[in-house]
C-alpha positions in Angstrom: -62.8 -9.4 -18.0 -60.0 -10.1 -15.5 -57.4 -7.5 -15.5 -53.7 -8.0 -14.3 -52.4 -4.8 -14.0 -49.2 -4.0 -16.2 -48.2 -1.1 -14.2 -45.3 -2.5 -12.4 -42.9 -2.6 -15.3 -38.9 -2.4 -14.7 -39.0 -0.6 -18.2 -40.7 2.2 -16.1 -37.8 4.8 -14.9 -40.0 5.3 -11.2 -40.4 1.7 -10.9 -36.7 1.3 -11.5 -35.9 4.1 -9.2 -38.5 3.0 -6.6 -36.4 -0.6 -6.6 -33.4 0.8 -6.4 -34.7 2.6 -3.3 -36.6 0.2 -1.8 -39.1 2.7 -1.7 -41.9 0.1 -0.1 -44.5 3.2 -0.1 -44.3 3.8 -3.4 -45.5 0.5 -4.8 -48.0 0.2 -1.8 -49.7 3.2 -2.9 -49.5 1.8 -6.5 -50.7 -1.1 -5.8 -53.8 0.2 -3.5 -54.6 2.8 -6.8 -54.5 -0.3 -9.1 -56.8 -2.5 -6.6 -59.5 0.6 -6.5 -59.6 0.9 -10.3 -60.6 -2.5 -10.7 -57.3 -4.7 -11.1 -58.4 -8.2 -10.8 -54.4 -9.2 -10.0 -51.1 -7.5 -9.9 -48.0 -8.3 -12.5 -45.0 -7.8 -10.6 -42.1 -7.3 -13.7 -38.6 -6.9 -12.5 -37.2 -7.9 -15.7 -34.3 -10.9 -16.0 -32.9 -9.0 -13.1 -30.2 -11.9 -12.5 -28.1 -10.3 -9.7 -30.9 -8.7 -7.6 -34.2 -11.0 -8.9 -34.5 -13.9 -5.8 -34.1 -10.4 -2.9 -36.0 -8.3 -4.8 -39.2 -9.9 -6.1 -40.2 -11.4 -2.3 -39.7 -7.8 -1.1 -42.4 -6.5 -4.3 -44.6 -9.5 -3.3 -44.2 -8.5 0.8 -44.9 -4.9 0.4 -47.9 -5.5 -2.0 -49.3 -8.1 0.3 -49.6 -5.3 3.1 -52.5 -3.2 1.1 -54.0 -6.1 -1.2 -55.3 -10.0 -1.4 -55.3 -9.5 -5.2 -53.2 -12.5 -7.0 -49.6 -11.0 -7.5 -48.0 -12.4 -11.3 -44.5 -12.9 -11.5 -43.0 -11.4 -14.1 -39.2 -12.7 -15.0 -37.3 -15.1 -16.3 -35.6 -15.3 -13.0 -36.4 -18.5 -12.0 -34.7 -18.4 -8.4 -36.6 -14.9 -7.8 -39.8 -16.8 -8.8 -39.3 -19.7 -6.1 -38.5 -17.0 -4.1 -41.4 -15.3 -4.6 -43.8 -18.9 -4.8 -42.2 -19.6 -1.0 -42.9 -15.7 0.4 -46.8 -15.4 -0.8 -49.5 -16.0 1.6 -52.6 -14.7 0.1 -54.0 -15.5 -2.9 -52.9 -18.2 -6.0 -50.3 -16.5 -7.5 -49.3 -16.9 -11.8 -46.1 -17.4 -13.0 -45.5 -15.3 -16.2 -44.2 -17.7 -18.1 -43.4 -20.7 -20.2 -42.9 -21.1 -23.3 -43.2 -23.8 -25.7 -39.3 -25.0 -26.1 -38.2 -28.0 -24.0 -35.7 -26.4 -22.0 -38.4 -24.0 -21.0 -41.2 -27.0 -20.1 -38.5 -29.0 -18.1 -38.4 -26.1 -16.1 -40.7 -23.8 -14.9 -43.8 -25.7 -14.9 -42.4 -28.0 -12.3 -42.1 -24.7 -10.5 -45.4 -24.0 -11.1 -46.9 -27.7 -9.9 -44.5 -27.0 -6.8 -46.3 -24.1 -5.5 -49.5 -24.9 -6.6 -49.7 -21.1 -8.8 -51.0 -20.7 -12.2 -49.1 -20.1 -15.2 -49.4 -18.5 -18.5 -47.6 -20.1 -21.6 -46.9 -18.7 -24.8 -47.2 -20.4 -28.0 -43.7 -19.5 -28.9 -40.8 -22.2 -29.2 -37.4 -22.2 -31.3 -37.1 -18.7 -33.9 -39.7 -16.5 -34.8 -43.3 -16.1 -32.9 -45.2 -18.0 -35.8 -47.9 -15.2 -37.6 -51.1 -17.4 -38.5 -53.5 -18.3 -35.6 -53.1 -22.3 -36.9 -49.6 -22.4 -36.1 -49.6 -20.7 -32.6 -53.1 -23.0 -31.3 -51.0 -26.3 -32.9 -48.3 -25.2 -30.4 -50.6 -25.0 -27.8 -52.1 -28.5 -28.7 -48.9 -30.1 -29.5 -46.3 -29.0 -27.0 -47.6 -26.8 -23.9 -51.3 -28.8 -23.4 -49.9 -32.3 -23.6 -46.3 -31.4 -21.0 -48.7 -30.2 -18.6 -51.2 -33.1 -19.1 -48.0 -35.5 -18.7 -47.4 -33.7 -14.9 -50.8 -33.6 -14.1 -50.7 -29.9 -14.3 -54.5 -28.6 -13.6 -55.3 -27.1 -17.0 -58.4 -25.0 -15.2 -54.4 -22.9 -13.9 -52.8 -22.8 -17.4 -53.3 -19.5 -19.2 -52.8 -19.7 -22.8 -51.2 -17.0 -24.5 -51.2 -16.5 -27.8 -48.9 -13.6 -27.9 -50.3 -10.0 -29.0 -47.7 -8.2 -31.2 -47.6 -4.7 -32.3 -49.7 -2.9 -35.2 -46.6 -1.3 -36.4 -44.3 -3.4 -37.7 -46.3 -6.5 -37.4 -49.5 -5.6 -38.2 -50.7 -9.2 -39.6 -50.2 -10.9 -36.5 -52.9 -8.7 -35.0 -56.7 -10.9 -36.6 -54.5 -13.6 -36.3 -54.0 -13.0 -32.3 -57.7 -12.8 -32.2 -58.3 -16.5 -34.6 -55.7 -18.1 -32.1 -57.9 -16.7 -28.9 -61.1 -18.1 -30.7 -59.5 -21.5 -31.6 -58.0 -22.2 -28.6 -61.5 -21.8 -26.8 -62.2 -25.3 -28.5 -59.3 -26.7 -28.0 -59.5 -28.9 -24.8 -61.8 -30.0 -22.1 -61.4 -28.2 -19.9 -61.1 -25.4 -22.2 -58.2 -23.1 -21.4 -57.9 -19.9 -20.1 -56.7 -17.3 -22.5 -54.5 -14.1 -21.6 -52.7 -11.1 -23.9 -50.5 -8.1 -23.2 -53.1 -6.0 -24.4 -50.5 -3.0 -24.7 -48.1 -4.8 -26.8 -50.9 -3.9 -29.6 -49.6 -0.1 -30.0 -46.2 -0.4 -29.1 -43.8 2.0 -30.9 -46.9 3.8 -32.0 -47.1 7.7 -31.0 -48.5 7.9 -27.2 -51.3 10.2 -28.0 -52.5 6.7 -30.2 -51.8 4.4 -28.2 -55.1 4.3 -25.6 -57.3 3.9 -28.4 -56.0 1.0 -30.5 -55.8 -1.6 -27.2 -59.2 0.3 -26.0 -60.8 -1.4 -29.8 -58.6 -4.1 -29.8 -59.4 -5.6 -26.3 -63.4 -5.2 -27.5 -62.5 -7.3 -30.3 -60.5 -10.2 -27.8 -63.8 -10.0 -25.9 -65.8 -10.9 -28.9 -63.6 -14.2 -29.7 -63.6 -15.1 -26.1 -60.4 -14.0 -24.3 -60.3 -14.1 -20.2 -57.5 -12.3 -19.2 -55.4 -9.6 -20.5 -52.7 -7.6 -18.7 -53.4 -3.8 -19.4 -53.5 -0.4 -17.5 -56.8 -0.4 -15.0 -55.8 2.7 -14.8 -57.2 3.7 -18.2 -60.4 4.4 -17.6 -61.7 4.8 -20.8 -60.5 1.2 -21.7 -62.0 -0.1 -18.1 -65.1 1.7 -19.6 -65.0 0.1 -22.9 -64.8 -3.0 -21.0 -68.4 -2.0 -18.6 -70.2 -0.9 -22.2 -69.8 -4.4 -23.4 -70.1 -6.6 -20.6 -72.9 -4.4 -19.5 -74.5 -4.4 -22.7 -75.1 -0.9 -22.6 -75.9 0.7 -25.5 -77.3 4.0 -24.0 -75.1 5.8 -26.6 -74.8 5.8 -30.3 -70.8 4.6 -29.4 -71.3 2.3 -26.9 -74.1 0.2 -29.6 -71.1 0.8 -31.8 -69.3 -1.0 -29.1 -71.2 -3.7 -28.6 -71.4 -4.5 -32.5 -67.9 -4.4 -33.0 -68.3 -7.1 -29.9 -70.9 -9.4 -31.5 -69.8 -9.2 -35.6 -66.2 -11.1 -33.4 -68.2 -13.4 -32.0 -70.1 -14.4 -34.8 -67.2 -14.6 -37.0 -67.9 -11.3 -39.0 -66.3 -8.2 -39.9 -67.6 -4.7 -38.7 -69.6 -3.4 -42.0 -70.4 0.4 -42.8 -73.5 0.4 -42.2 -72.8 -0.6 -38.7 -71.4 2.9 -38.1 -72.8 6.8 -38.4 -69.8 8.0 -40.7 -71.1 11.6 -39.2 -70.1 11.1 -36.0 -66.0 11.3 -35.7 -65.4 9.0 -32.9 -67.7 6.3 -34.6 -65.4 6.9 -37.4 -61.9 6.4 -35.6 -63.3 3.4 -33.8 -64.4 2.1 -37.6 -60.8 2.9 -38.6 -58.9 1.5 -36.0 -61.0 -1.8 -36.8 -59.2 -1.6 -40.6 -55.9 -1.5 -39.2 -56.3 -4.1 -36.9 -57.9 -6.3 -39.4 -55.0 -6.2 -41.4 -57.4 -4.7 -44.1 -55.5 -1.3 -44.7 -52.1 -0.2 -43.9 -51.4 1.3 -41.0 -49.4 4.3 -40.7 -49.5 6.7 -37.7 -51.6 8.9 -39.7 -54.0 6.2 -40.2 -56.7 8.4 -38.2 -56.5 11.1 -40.6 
């Protein structure tokens, strides 16, 4: 599982204050921490950022480039701090987070992209609302995104798909359909595309004590429908735990074959069943729990544990 760490978020009030500072030893020792828990790349997110973007995503990119080779993601809608960004790298591909699917969008940043040879993660997302069912986000993919890049000769081995992971609370059906759209879109070129998700996004405006656990379940059930990439806390070592159990197929512990289930009934297309779990044990239990609420299959509530 490739991991582009999400740590570097403007929305973060020591991020903010570190950029404000230009406090280059804060994000170097960041950076070094993500790196050594097992990051895979770095997402750099300054936010729109319109006055400051173009000085201050090259100065992120220079000061993580001093303690890493990981691929740095940039993270804005500022385009000019992206080509910024693009011209100051020297180490490894970089991705540019993102396109979407309306035209203004395509006309512009995957030029960008193509320019500076990077990859790119696109969102099936155009004009309105993100669409719910897993149909409707994999035809955007397949009508809009896939063919624009195909037009530019845009390698699809560096587009990254992304379906767009919303939260459990509040939109709780887009959640199984996240997980159809990262199946589907597996099949639907060749080259098959890459596939990415804000893991996070899963339990936002849930209660913090929740939160690890639903993207911890919810990132084993994107592994069992196929997904590459996700940006998440590495951080999190029970989630980068989650991810060894099934990758390693370890099923030393009455969990982790838990884990591993949840992994396969995904990838064969079937649902978690009660017999797959030892209603004794509790954390069995929140795990089977978690899997409802993420399925759509009961409501969720933040006492949904209880």
């Amino acid at each position: 599982m490739y991991i582009i760490a999400e740590n570097i978020h403007i929305i973060s009030k020591p991020i903010k204050d570190a950029i404000a500072e230009r406090d280059g030893a804060y994000f170097r020792n960041l950076i070094a921490k993500l790196a050594d828990a097992g990051a895979n790349a770095i997402d750099l997110n300054i936010g729109p950022n319109r006055r400051h973007g173009h000085e201050i995503l090259p100065w992120l990119v220079e000061e993580a480039e001093k303690v890493t080779d990981l691929p740095l993601c940039f993270d804005t809608t500022n385009l000019a701090a992206i080509e910024a960004a693009c011209e100051t790298v020297s180490k490894a591909q970089p991705i540019i987070n993102s396109t979407d699917c309306r035209p203004e969008r395509l006309e512009a940043v995957p030029p960008l992209a193509k320019k500076y040879n990077t990859r790119l993660i696109g969102l099936t997302m155009a004009e309105g609302m993100i669409p719910v069912s897993a149909d409707e986000r994999v035809t955007l993919a397949l009508e809009r995104l896939i063919p624009h890049m195909v037009e530019m000769d845009f390698p699809i081995t560096d587009l990254i798909i992304d379906p767009l992971i919303l939260t459990v609370s509040g939109c709780q059906e887009y959640c199984p359909e996240a997980i159809e759209a990262v199946r589907t879109l597996k099949f639907a070129w060749d080259p098959p595309p890459l596939t990415n998700g804000g893991l996070s996004n899963v339990s936002n405006a849930v209660p913090e004590a929740m939160r690890p656990l639903l993207d911890q379940v919810y990132l084993v059930m994107l592994m069992g429908a196929g997904i590459d990439m996700v940006i998440a806390d590495p951080l999190d070592r029970d989630l980068m735990e989650f991810i060894r159990v099934v990758e390693e197929r370890d099923d030393s512990t009455p969990l982790n074959r838990l884990l591993t289930t949840l992994h396969d009934r995904v990838e064969a297309m079937e649902d978690l069943q009660p017999e797959d779990v030892d209603m004794s044990d509790p954390k069995q239990v929140e795990v089977w729990k978690t899997v409802q609420a993420l399925l759509n299959k009961v409501i969720y509530t933040d006492a949904y544990l209880r």
